[in-house]
VEXBAVEX-599615 format. One record per residue (C-alpha): x, y, z; residue in one letter. Coordinates in steps of 0.25 Angstrom, whole numbers, padded with zeros to 4 digits, always signed. Example, Ala and Ser with C-alpha at 12.3 -4.5 7.8 and 13.67 -1.06 7.14 Angstrom:
<sefis>
+0049-0018+0031a +0055-0004+0029s 
</sefis>
This chain:
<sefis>
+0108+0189-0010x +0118+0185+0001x +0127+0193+0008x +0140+0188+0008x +0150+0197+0013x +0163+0194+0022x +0168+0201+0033x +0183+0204+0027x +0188+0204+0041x +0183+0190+0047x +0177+0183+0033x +0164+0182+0039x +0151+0181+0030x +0145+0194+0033x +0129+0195+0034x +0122+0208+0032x +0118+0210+0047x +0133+0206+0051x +0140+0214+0040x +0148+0225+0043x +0159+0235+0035x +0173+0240+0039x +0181+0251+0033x +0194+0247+0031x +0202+0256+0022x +0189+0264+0017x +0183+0252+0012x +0171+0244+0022x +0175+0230+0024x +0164+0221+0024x +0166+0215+0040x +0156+0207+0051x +0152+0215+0062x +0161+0209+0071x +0174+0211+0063x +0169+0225+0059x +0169+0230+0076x +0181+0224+0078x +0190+0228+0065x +0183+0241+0067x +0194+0245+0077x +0204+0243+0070x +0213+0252+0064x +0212+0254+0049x +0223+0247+0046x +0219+0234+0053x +0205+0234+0047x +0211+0234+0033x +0221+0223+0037x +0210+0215+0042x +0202+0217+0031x +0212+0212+0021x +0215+0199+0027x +0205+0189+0024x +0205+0197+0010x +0190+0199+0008x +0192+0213+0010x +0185+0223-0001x +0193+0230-0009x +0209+0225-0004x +0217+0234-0010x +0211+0245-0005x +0213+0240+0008x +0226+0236+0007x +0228+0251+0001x +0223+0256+0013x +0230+0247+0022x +0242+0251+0015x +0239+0265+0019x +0235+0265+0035x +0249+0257+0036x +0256+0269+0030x +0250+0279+0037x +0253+0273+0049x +0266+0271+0046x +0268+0284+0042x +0261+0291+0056x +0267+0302+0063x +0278+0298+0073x +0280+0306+0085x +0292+0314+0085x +0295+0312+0100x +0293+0298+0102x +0291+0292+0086x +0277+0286+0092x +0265+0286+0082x +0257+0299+0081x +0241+0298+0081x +0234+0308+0076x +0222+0317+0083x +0210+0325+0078x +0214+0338+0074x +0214+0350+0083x +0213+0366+0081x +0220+0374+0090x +0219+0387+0093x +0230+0399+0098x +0222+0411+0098x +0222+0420+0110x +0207+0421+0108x +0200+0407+0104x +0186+0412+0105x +0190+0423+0094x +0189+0418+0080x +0197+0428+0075x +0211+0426+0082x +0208+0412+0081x +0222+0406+0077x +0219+0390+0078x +0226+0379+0071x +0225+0365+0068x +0233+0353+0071x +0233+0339+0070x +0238+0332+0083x +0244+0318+0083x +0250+0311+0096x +0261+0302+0100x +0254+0288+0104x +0268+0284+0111x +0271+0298+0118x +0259+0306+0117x +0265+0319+0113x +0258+0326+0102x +0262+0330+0088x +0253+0341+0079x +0251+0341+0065x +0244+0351+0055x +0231+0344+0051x +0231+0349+0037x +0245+0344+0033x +0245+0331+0041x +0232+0328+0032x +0238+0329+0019x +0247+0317+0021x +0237+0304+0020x +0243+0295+0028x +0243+0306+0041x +0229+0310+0037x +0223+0295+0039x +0230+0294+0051x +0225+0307+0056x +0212+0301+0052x +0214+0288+0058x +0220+0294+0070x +0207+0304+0072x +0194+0297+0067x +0186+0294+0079x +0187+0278+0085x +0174+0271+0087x 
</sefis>
């Protein structure tokens, strides 16, 4: 039985040994190893644009769906209120007030969610639990934090 599969990005016939998968959207893109290293860079958004275009993506409402998404969320991303420049979100951090920090007991540390200017640089703090109940803030705090590489 053969293998015939096409990469969705270039249209390339895929071989087993020369196959590879892409996550676009939460759904794994059949892709050739060359497109695979290079639209794995990209930003979700663009991987899901490219995926759609030669239209042998699988499933492309669902893509479209999420595509739809990323574009809202990015539209609807913090401004700085000094400058208006896009925020970008951090890793959370706990800090702490107490007089004593080695003592548990009058330990008195809180959470926040630090996100910067990328005009500026000046820095904005929201409360991590509240910014995660919206979903569009919660995938860019996702985006904005998951490690590169």
């Amino acid at each position: 039985m053969a293998y015939e599969e096409k990469c969705v990005f270039c249209g390339e016939r895929l071989t087993a040994f020369r196959a590879s998968s892409v996550n676009c959207g939460g759904i794994y893109q059949n892709a050739c190893k060359s497109c695979a290293k290079e639209v794995n860079a990209l930003s979700m958004e663009e991987r899901c644009r490219r995926a759609l275009s030669l239209g042998l993506a699988k499933n492309p409402e669902a893509l479209e769906e999420k595509l739809e998404f990323v574009i809202r969320a990015e539209e609807s991303r913090p401004k700085c209120l000094r400058c208006g420049g896009k925020l970008k979100f951090e890793a959370p951090q706990c800090l702490d007030n107490s007089p004593l920090i080695d003592s548990l007991l009058l330990s008195e540390g809180f959470e926040i969610l630090p996100a910067y200017c990328q005009e500026c640089g000046k820095y904005e703090f929201y409360k991590p639990d509240i910014a995660g109940k919206n979903d569009l803030l919660s995938y860019l705090i996702q985006i904005d934090t998951e490690p590169k590489g």
